[in-house]
C-alpha positions, -999 to +999 in steps of 0.1 A: +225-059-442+205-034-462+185-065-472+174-081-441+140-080-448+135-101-478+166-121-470+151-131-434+119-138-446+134-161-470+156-183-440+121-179-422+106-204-451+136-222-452+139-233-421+100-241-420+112-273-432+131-281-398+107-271-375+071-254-373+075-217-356+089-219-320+059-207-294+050-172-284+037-177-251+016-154-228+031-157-196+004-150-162+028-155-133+057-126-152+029-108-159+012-103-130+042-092-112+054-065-135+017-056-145+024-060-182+015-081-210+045-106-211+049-129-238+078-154-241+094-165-275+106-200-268+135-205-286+142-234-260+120-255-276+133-258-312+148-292-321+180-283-310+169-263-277+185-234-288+186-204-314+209-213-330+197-239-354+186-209-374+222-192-383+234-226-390+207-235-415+206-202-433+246-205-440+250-237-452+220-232-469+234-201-487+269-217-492+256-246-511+239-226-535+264-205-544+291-231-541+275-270-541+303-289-549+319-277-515+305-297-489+329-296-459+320-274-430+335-264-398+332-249-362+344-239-334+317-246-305+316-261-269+276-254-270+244-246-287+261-235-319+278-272-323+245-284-318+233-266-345+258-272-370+257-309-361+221-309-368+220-289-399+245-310-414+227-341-413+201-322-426+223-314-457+237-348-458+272-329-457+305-331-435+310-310-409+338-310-387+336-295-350+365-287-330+357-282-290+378-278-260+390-306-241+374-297-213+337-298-229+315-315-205+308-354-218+268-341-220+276-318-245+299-340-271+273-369-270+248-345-278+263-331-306+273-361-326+237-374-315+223-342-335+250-350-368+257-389-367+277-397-391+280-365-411+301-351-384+334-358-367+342-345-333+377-329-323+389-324-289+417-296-289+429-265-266+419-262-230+406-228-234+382-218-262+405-195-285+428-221-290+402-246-300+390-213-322+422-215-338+429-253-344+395-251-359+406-222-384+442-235-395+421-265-406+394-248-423+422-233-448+441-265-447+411-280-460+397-255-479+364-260-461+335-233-449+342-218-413+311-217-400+311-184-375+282-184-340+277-150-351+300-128-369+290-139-405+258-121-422+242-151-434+240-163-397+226-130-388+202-135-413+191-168-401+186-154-368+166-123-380+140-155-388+126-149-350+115-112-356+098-126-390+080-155-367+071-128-342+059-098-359+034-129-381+024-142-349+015-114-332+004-091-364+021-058-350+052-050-334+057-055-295+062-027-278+089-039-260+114-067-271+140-078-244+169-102-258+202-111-246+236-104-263+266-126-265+286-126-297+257-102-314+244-127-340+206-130-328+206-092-314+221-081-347+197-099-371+165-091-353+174-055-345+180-050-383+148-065-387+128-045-366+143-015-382+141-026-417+096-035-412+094+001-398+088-009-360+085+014-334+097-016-310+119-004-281+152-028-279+165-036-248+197-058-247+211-077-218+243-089-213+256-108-181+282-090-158+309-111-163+304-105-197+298-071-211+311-073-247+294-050-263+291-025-233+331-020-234+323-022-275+304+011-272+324+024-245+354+023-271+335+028-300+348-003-319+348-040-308+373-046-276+389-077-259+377-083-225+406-092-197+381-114-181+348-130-190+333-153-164+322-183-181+293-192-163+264-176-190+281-198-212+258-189-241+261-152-237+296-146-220+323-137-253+352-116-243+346-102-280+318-086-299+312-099-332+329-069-361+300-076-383+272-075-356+285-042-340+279-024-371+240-026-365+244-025-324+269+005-323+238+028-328+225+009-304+215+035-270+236+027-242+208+033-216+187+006-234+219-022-223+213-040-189+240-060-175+227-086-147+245-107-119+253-143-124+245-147-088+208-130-093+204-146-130+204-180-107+172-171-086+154-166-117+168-198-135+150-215-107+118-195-105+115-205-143+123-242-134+101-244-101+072-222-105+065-222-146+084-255-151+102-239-182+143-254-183+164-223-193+200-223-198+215-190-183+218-174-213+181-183-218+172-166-189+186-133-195+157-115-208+136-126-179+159-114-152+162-083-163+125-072-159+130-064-124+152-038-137+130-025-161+096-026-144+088+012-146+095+010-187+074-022-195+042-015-168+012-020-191+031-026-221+032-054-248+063-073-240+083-104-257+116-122-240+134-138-262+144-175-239+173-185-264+179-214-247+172-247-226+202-267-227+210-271-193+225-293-177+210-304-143+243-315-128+247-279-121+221-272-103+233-276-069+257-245-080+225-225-098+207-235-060+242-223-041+249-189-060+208-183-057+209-183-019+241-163-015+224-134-037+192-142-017+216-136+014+202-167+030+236-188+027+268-177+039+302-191+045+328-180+070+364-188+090+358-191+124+385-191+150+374-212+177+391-222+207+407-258+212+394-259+242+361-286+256+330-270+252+341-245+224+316-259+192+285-266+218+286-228+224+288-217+196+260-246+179+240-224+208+241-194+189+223-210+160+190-196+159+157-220+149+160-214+112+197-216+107+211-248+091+253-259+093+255-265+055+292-271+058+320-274+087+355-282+077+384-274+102+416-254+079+433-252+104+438-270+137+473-256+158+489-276+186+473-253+212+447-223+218+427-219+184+419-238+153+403-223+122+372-240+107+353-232+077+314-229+082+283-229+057+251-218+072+220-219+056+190-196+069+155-189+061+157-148+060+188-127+054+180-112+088+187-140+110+226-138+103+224-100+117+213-117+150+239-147+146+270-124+140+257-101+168+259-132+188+292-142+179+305-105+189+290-107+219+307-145+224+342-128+221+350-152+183+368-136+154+354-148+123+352-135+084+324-139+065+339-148+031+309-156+010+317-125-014+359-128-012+355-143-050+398-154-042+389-171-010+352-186-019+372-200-050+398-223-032+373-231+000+334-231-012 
């Protein structure tokens, strides 16, 4: 990596020929509420909608000049990284092949062989994503093609490092602050180097999401470590791995400049984004945004840039961004009630509704041949107070109920 900063100012130029410089942004409404200067980079709006179009340019772009006559790539992607090997690969005119998982959402593939038409083919293996990883590998030496890594390969890391060259041009100094997330380490690695290599007094601060801390468990351990569990929903930004290559520059990394944020909470602000500034962020995109509620006393009057490293979402889930934003807003809950099979039972308890308080959901689980039946309720308020009044009411009413909106076990098989 020791030369990052002529080698990212070269995949800087290079990739000025896919796409003028992605927009640094001022944003008022952030701003105002954290009473700094915030300023978004918006990797969302590249052709691709993500980052990654950068890493992906800068290694085939590197492989074919030290080796043109090989002109067969692969990957292993169910996102933003297919997208971006699909789309440099046109750009080429070479052959990539892309191996996803099964269970890739239809959005997604079409997408991707929109981006490559006919210079790439699509394959469908593995339910879970190592074992596409692997299918993806054994044919890469089977072929004796180029494996095309998201972000443990230094020429991607390079590519990436092409944002810190865009930003430090745009803005003619260093921020002070420069908030990113960190997945596989690709983007983090590359710019950090950067930053370090110019002789910038930037302060770094890395988020990851909580079902996700890669590199948090990497510098716990000292050395890159398999998580148990990584909960998939920050798609972008969720590995159960640190990349080898990137932790060699984020090791040094300080472990009080590492945020971790909620899924639940990361929703809230996916929404803000979408409603309020009309900006579509993926929720790896939104990573560096959520976390400034958690760094307000560092960045107050300071120069600040979020990297968004994404848009590509996909608005069929937002009636689950818009569910897991009102359970961390503590305005939606969901329950078992036991209520009695006996006339009369549901009107009094409908009477215990307050003004603001919606039935979302009623499903009976249970109903027994006499005395009680057990029925699953949603109930949607306006302020997380109003349930302290409804439960105090349904203690006063004599019903046993358990709120299970946080039972993750329970909310799986019922919500």
């Amino acid at each position: 990596m020791g030369g990052i900063l002529p080698d990212a100012k070269a995949a800087e130029h290079a990739v000025r020929g896919l796409f003028p410089a992605t927009p640094l942004q001022r944003n008022d409404h952030i701003s105002l509420r954290y009473g700094a200067d915030i300023l978004l980079k918006r990797e969302d709006l590249t052709p691709v909608r993500s980052y990654k179009i950068r890493g992906a340019m800068n290694a085939v772009r590197k492989a074919l000049q030290t080796a043109p006559e090989k002109r067969d790539f692969v990957c292993a992607s169910a996102g933003n990284h297919a997208q971006g090997v699909a789309y440099i690969c046109r750009h080429f005119g070479v052959n990539g092949t892309i191996f996803m998982p099964v269970t890739t959402p239809q959005q997604k593939i079409d997408k991707t062989r929109s981006f490559g038409g006919d210079n790439v083919r699509i394959e469908l293996t593995g339910d879970y994503f190592d074992e596409t990883l692997r299918s993806a590998q054994a044919f890469c030496t089977s072929a004796g093609a180029h494996f095309l890594s998201p972000f443990d390969d230094p020429d991607v890391i390079e590519g990436q490092a092409s944002i810190a060259v865009e930003l430090i041009e745009a803005m003619g100094t260093p921020p002070d602050i420069l908030v990113m997330p960190v997945g596989g380490g690709g983007l983090s690695a590359g710019v950090l180097s950067y930053l370090r290599a110019f002789g910038a007094a930037t302060e770094v601060i890395l988020v990851e999401p909580e079902g996700g801390q890669s590199l948090r468990a990497a510098l716990d351990a000292g050395e890159p470590v398999s998580l148990d569990r990584v909960d998939n929903f920050v798609d972008g930004a969720a590995v159960a791995r640190i990349g080898e290559r990137p932790f060699e520059v984020l090791k040094s990394v300080d472990p009080g400049d590492l945020y971790a944020v909620s899924e639940n909470r990361l929703c809230a602000t996916i929404l803000e984004m979408l409603n309020v500034e009309g900006i579509v962020l993926e929720p790896a995109g939104a990573l560096s945004v959520d976390v400034l509620q958690d760094i307000t006393d560092r960045i107050a009057g300071k120069t600040v840039v979020c990297i968004t490293t994404g848009g590509n979402f996909d608005f069929e889930r937002l009636p689950e961004v818009k569910e897991r934003a009102q359970r961390y807003r503590g305005i939606k809950k969901y329950f078992v009630l036991r209520l009695p099979q006996r006339p009369g039972a549901l009107r009094d308890f409908l009477e215990m509704l307050g003004p603001d308080d919606d039935i979302a959901r009623f499903e009976y689980l249970k109903k027994s041949a006499r005395n009680f039946g057990s029925v699953l309720i949603g109930i949607e308020t306006s302020e997380p107070e109003n349930f302290d009044r409804l439960f105090a009411a349904m203690d006063a009413g004599g019903l046993s109920y358990r709120d299970i909106t946080a039972d993750e076990l329970l909310a799986r098989f019922l919500i």
